[in-house]
C-alpha positions in Angstrom: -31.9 -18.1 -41.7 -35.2 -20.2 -40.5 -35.7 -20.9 -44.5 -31.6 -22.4 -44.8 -32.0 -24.5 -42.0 -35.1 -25.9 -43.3 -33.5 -26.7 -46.4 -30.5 -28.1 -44.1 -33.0 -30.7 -42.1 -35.2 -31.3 -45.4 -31.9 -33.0 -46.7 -31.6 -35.2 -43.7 -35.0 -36.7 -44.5 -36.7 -34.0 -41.3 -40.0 -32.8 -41.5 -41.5 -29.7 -40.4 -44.4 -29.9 -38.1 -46.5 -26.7 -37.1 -47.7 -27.1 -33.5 -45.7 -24.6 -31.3 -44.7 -27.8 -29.3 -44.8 -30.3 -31.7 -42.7 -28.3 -33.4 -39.9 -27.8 -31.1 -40.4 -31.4 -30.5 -39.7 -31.8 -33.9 -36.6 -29.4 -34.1 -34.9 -31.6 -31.0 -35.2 -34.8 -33.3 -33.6 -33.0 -36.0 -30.8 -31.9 -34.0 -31.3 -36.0 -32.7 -31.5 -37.2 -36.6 -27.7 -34.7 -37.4 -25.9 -36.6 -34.3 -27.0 -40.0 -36.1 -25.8 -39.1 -39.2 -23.0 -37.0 -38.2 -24.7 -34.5 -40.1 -22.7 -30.6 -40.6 -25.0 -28.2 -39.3 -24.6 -24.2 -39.0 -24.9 -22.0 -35.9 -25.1 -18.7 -35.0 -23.3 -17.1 -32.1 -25.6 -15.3 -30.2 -23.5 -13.9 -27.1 -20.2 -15.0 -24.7 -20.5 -17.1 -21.9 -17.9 -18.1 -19.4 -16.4 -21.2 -20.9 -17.7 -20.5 -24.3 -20.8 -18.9 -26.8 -24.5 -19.3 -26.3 -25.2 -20.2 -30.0 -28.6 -21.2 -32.2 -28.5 -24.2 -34.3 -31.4 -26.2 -36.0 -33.6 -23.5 -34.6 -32.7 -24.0 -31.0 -30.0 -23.3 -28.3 -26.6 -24.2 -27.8 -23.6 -24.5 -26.3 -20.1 -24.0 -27.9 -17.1 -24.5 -25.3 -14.2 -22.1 -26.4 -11.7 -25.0 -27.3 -14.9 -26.6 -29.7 -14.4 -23.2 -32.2 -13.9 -23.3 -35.7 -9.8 -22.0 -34.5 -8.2 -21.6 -31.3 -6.2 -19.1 -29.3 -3.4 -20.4 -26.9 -5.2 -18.2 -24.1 -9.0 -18.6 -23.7 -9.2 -14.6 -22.7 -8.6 -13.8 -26.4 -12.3 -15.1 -27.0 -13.0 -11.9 -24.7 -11.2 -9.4 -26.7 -13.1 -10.6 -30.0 -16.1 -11.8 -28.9 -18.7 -8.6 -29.7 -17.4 -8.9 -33.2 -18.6 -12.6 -33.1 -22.1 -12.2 -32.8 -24.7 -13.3 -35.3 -21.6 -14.4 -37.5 -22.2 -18.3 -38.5 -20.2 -21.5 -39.2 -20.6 -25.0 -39.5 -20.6 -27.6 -36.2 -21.5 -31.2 -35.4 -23.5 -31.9 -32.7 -21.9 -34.2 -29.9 -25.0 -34.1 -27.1 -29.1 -33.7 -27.2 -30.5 -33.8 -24.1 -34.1 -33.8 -22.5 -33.9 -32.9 -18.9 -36.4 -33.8 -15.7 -37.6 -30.2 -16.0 -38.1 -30.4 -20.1 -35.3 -28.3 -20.5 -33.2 -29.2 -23.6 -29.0 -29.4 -23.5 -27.0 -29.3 -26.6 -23.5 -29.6 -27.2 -21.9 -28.9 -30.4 -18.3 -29.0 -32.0 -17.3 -26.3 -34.6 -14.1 -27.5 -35.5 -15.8 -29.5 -38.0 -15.6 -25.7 -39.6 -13.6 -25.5 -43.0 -12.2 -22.0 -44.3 -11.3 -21.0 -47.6 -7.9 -19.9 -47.8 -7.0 -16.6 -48.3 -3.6 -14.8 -49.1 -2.4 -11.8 -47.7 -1.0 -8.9 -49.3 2.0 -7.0 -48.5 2.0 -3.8 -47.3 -1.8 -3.9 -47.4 -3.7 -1.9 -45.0 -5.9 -4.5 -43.0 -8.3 -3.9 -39.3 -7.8 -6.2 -36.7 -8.8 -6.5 -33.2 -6.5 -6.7 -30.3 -6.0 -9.8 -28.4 -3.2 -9.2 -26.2 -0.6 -5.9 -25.4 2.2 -7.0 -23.9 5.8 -4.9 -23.1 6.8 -6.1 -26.7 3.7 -4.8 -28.8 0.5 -5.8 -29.5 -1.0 -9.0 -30.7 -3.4 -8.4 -33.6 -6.2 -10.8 -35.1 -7.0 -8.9 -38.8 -9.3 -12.1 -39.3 -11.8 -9.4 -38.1 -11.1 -7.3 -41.9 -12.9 -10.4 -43.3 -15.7 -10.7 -41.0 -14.1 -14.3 -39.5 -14.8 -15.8 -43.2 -11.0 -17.1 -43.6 -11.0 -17.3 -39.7 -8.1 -16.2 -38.0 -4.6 -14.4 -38.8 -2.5 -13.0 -35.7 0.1 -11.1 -35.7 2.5 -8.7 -33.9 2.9 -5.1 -34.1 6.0 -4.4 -32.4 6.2 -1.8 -29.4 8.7 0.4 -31.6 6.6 0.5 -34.0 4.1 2.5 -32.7 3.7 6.4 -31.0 4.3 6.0 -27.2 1.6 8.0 -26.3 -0.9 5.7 -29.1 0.5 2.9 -27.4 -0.2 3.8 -23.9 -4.1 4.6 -25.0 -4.5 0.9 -27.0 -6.5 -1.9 -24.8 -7.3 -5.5 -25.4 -10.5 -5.8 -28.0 -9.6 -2.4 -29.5 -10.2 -2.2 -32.8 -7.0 -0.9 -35.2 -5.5 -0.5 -38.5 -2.7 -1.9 -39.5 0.3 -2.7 -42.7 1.2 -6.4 -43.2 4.5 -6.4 -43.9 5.2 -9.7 -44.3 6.4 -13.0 -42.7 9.0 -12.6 -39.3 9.9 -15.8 -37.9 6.7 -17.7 -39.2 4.4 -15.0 -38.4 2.8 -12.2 -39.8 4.5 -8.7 -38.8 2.6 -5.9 -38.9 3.0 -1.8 -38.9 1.3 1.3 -37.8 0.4 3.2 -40.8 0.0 6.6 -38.8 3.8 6.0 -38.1 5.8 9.4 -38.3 7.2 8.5 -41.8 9.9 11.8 -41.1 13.2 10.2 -43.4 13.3 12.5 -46.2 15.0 11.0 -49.1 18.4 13.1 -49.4 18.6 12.9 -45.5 22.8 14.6 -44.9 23.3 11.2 -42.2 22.4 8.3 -44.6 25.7 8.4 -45.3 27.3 6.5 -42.7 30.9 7.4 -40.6 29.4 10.6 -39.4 29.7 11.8 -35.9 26.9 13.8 -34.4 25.3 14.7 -31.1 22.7 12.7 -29.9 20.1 14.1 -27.4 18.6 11.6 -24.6 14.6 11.8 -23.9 13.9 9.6 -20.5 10.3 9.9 -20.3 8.6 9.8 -16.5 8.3 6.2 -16.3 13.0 6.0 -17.1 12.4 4.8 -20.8 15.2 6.4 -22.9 14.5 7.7 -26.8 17.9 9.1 -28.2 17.3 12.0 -30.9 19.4 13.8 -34.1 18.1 17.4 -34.6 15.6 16.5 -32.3 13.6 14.8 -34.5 15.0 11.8 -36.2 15.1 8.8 -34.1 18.0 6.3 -33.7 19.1 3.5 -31.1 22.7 2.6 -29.5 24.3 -0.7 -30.0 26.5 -2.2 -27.2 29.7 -2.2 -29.4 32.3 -1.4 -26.9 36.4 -2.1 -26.2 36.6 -5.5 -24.6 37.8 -4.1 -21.3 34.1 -2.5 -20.6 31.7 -4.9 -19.4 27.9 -4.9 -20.6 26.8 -4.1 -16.6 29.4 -1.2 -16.8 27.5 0.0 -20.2 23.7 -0.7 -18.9 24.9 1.2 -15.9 26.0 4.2 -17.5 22.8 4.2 -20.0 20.5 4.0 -16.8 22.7 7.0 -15.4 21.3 8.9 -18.8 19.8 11.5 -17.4 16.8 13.8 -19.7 18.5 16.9 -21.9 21.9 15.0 -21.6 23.9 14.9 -25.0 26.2 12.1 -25.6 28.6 12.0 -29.2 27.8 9.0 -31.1 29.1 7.6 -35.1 26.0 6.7 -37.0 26.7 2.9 -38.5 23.4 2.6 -40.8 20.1 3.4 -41.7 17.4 1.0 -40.8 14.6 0.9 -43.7 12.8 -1.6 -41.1 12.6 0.2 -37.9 13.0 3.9 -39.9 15.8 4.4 -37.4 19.4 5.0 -37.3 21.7 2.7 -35.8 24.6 4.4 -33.8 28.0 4.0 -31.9 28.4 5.4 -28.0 31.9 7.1 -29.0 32.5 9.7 -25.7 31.3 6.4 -23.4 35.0 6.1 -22.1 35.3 9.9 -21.2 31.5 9.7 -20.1 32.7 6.8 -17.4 36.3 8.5 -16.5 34.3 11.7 -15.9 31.8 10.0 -13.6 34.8 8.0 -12.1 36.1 10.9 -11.0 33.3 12.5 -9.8 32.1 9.1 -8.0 36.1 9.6 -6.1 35.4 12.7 -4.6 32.9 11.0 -2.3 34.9 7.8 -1.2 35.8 8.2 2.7 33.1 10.8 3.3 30.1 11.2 5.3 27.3 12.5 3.5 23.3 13.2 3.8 21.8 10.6 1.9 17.9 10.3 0.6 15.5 7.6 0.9 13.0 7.1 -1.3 9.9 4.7 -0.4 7.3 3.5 -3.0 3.9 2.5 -2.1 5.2 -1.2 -2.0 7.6 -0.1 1.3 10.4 -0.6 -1.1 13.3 1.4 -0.4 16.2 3.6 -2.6 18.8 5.4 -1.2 20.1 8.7 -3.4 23.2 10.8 -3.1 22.8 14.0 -4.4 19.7 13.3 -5.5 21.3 11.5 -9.1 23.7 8.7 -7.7 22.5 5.4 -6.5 23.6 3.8 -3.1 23.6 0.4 -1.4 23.5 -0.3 2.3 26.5 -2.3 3.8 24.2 -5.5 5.7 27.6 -7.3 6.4 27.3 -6.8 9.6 27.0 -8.7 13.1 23.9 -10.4 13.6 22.3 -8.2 16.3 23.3 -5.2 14.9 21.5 -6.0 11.3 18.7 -6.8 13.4 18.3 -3.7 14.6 18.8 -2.0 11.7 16.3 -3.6 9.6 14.2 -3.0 12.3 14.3 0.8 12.0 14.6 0.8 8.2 10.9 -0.1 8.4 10.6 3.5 10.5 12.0 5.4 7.2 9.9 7.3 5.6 10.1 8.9 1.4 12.2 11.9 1.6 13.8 11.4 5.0 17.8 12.3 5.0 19.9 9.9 7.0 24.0 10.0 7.4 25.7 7.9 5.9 30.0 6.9 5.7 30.7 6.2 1.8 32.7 3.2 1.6 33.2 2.2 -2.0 31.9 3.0 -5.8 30.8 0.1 -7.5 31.3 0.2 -11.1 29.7 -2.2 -12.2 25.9 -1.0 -11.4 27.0 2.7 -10.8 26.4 2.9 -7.0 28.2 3.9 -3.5 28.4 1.5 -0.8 27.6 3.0 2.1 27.7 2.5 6.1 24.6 3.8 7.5 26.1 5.5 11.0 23.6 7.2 12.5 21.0 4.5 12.5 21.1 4.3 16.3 19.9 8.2 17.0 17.5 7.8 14.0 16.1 4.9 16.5 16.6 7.2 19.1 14.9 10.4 18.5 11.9 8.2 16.9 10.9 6.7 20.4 11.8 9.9 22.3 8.8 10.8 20.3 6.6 8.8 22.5 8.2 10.5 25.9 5.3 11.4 27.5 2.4 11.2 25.5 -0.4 8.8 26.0 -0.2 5.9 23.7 -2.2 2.5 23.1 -0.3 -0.4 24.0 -1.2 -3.9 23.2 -1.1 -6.8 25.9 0.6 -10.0 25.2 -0.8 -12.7 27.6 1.0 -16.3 28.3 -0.4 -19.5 29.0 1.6 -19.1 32.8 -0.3 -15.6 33.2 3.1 -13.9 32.3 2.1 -10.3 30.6 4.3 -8.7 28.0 3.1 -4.9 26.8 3.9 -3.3 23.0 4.0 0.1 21.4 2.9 -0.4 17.6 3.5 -3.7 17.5 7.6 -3.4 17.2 8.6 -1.7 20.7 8.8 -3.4 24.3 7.5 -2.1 27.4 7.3 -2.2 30.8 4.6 -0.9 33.3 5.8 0.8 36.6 3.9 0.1 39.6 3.0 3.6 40.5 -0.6 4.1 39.5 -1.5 7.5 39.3 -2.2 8.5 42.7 -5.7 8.5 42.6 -5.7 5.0 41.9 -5.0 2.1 45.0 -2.1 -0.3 44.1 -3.9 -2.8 45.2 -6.6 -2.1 42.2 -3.7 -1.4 39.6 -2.7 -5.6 40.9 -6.2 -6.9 41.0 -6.8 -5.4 37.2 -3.6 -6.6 36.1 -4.9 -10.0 37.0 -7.9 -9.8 34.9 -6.0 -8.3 31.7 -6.6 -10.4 28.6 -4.6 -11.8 25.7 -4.5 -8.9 22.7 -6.5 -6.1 24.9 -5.1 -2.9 24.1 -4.6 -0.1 27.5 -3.8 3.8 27.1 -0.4 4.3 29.0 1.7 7.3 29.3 5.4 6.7 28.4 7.7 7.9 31.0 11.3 6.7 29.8 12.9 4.8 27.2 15.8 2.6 28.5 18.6 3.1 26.0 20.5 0.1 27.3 17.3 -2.5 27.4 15.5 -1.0 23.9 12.3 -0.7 25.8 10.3 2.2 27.5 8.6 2.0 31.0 5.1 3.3 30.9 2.4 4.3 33.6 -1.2 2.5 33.3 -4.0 5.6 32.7 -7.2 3.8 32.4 -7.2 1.0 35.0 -10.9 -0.4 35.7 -11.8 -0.3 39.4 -14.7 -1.5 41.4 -17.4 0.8 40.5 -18.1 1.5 44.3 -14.5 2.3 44.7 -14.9 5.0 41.6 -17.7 6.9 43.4 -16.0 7.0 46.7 -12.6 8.2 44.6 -14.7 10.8 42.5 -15.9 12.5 45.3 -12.5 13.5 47.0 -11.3 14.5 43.9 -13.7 17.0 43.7 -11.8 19.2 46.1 -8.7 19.2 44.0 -8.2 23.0 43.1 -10.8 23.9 45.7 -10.5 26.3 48.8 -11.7 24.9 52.2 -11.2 25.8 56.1 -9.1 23.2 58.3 -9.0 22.9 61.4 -5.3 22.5 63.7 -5.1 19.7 66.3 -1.9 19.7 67.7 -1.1 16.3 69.9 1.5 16.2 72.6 4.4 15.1 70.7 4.3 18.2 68.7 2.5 17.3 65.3 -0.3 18.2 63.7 -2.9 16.8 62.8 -5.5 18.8 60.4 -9.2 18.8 59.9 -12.1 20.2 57.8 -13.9 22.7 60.4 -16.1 21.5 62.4 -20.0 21.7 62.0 -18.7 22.6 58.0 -21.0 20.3 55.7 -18.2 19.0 54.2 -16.6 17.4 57.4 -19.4 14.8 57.9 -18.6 13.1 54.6 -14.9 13.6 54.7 -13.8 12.0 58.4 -16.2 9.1 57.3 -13.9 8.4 54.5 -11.4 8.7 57.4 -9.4 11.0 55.1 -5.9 12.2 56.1 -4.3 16.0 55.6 -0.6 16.5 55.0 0.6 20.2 54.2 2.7 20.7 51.8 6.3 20.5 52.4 7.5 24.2 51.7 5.1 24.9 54.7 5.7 22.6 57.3 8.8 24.4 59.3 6.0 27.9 59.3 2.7 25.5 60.5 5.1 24.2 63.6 6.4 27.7 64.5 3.2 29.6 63.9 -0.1 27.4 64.2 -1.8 26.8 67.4 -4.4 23.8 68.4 -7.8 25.1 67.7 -6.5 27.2 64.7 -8.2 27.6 61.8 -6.7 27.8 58.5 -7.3 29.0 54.4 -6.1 26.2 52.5 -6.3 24.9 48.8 -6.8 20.8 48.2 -3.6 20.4 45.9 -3.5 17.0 45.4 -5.2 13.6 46.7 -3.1 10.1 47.5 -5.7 7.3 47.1 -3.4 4.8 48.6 -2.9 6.4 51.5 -6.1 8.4 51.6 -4.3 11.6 52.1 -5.3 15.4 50.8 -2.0 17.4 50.3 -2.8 21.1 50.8 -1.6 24.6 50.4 -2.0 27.0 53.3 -3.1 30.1 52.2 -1.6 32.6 54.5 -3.2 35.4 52.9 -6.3 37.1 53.8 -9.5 36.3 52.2 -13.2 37.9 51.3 -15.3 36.2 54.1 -17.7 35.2 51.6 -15.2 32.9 49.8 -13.4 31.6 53.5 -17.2 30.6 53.8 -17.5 27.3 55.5 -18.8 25.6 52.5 -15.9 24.8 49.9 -15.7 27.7 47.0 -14.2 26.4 43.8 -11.1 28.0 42.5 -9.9 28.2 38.9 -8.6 24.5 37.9 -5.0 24.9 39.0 -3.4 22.5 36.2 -0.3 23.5 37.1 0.2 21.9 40.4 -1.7 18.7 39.5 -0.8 18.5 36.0 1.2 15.2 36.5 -1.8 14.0 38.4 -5.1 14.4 37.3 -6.2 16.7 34.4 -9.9 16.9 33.6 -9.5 14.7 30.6 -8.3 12.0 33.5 -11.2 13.0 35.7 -13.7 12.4 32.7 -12.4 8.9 32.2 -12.3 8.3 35.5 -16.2 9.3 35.7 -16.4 6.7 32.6 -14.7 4.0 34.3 -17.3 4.0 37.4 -19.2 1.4 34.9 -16.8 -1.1 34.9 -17.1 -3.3 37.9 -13.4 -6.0 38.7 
């Protein structure tokens, strides 16, 4: 190669010079000396870049954009597909820039459409390689310029999908190497064919004859294409030669409706030497749609289950009996659409709804249907939420006016009723301080049928941190056993107190802490309690806004040891606090002490 391109510059009146530097030196004013003369140089391509190939020419570096090759592709991606069989392979170029940079680097630009090829004539039904450049739905574009090594430059041509296996074609890629029979000009261009091709027509075949009617078996493969079959084996394809009263929807309807292993009766018209296929009439199509007619009938005016299927994409299909295709009526009022598209989006693949068949389309071979239980599919989804503890995301307004949402798509409103170990007043100041997009746990109480929204009650509300301590502290003798004390004042009420001298008193009355028995036992307390009693009683509950213990008098005899003055814990009674505190509440609560308002 160094020897030809000496030879090339030689010509051009260049001289060699042997100094590593003087020598590239000298190679740059060679490449200087071709643009002067508008000299035709070769090149090499050495490897792909992204506009174009890194190439050698004149013994030093350079650039080929993709559009300044020796022939072009309509899509510059093709250079991708053939460009490993490209390299070391050389043409002919002119050279349109030479350039020394600051940093002695040197730039050239060539052009190697200067490039001339030799004709060369293709022969029919030749075996030839080519690579491929493009697969498409129709087939795949082939370049057999590759046979010849790029010498006669470049032939493309298609190889149509029906042409080739299914399962070959699903396997092929772009820049795949693949034989291939030119067949011939189609259209101005080359046409190709698979020479692996199940050549299965013998040549006394009992159909060439045409006028014969035979059964035809349907193949739909996974993905709904449809092969139709004679014996099983010998292909053919369906023309749309119908009576004028059947519209081409009705019969592209009724081939989608094909279902796999169904047999339809078709009149085979002619044998196709091109495609190696026969060429058949849909005869029993009439009695095909008249069947289905009448089978379609039987559902008009019905309510029926009807499936939903939902692709990755959130697309949704609605299936009766799992075969016919349905289509939801939407003319509907305004607010009513609304609300159904709105709990569309809550259908899930697979899930059954009810719906009132109105009327079969013929057409596209579908039901329209009235979707009439859309409101209790709505329903029972957000009585899902009835009391469970859910996130709900705070909308904030410029005027400070707070709007709350479950997922994003459902309103809701809080109560103001804390739990009762919580002050209103700290459920209002935190309110306050609640920002734009900040998400809260609430527990859902109801769901307002009439307004579409649920009301919820606010869990983890941030108090003042020395607010938590004091709180955490009386709510340690939930569930526990203590000894009261019974004042009773002139007006014949009662007023109850942790015994006195007990350790437990001393922190309690500073808290100034209230005792209220439970209601069950009041009318037994006034009849039966005297002033100076002292009582068993187990801390039920505790009200934090009006800093009251509710207890349980315990009427029954105890071991001394656990009447003892100091407070003996019992087992966590969840049942009678349940819809107050829990010790998953307690935990958070313990959590919250952090957080100062």
């Amino acid at each position: 190669m160094l020897r030809f391109i000496r030879k090339i510059f030689e010509r051009i009146g260049c001289k060699e010079k042997k100094d590593d530097n003087e020598w590239i030196n000298s190679l740059f004013e060679n490449i200087q000396n071709a643009i002067i003369k508008n000299s035709i140089i070769p090149f090499k391509i050495v490897s792909i870049k992204k506009t174009g190939f890194l190439v050698k020419t004149g013994g030093l570096f350079a650039l080929i954009h993709f559009k300044k090759m020796p022939w072009q592709y309509i899509n510059l991606e093709y250079w991708q597909a053939i460009s490993s069989t490209l390299t070391d392979k050389i043409f002919y170029c002119s050279v349109l820039k030479a350039i020394k940079t600051d940093t002695k680097s040197i730039i050239i630009i060539i052009d190697g459409r200067v490039h001339k090829f030799r004709t060369k004539e293709l022969i029919e039904n030749t075996q030839y390689s080519g690579v491929i450049i493009y697969k498409s739905k129709y087939g795949l574009f082939i370049d057999i310029g590759y046979h010849f090594e790029w010498k006669y430059g470049s032939f493309i041509g298609l190889l149509h999908r029906s042409r080739i296996e299914p399962d070959l074609f699903q396997n092929y890629e772009q820049g795949q190497i693949i034989d291939v029979i030119y067949t011939g000009m189609y259209e101005s261009k080359l046409a190709f064919d698979s020479p692996n091709l199940n050549k299965y027509l013998p040549e006394q075949f009992e159909y060439k004859d045409t006028d014969k009617i035979v059964e035809i078996h349907v193949n739909r493969a996974e993905n709904g294409n449809l092969k139709f079959l004679i014996d099983g084996k010998y292909k053919a394809y369906q023309i749309n030669t119908m009576p004028e009263q059947i519209s081409k929807k009705e019969i592209k309807a009724a081939i989608n409706n094909l279902a796999d292993g169904d047999i339809i009766i078709g009149e085979i018209l002619e044998f196709s030497e091109k495609y190696k296929s026969f060429q058949f009439k849909w005869i029993d199509f009439e009695n095909k749609m008249i069947n289905e007619l009448n089978e379609c009938e039987k559902y008009l005016g019905k309510t029926v289950d009807i499936q939903v299927s939902k692709n990755e994409n959130g697309i949704l299909k609605f299936i009766i009996d799992g075969k016919y295709k349905a289509t939801l009526l939407n003319k509907l009022p305004e607010h009513i659409l609304k609300e159904m598209k709105e709990t569309m989006k809550d259908l899930e693949d697979k899930d059954v709804i009810l719906g009132e068949i109105l009327e079969y389309k013929k057409g596209n071979n579908s039901f329209l249907f009235k979707w009439i239980d859309f409101e209790n599919k709505k329903l029972n989804k957000c009585k899902q939420y009835l009391g469970k503890t859910v996130e709900i995301n705070v909308n904030k307004k410029e005027n400070g006016k707070l709007k709350f949402m479950i997922d994003g798509k459902y309103n809701a409103t809080l109560v103001n009723e804390p739990p009762q170990y919580i002050p209103k007043q700290e459920m209002k100041t935190a309110m306050k301080n609640l920002a734009d997009e900040e998400i809260i746990l609430g527990e859902i109480l109801e769901f307002q049928e009439k307004d579409k929204h649920f009301l919820f009650r606010w869990l983890n509300i941030p108090i003042r941190a020395e607010l938590t301590d004091i709180l955490l502290k009386h709510l340690e003798y939930v569930g526990k056993t203590v000894q009261i004390r019974v004042y009773k004042i002139e007006n014949g009420y009662f007023v109850y107190k942790i015994k006195e001298n007990d350790k437990t008193e001393e922190l309690l009355n500073k808290l100034t802490v209230f005792y209220s028995i439970i209601e069950e036992q009041v009318e037994k307390a006034n009849e039966e309690l005297l002033n100076g009693d002292i009582i068993n009683a187990e801390i039920i509950n505790f009200d934090a806004n009006n800093r009251t213990f509710l207890f349980k008098w315990i009427t029954t005899d105890i071991p001394k040891e656990e009447s003892s003055t100091n407070a003996v814990s019992k087992k966590f009674n969840t049942k009678s606090i349940a819809s107050n505190i829990d010790e998953t509440t307690l935990n958070k609560l313990k959590t919250i002490s952090t957080k100062t308002i």
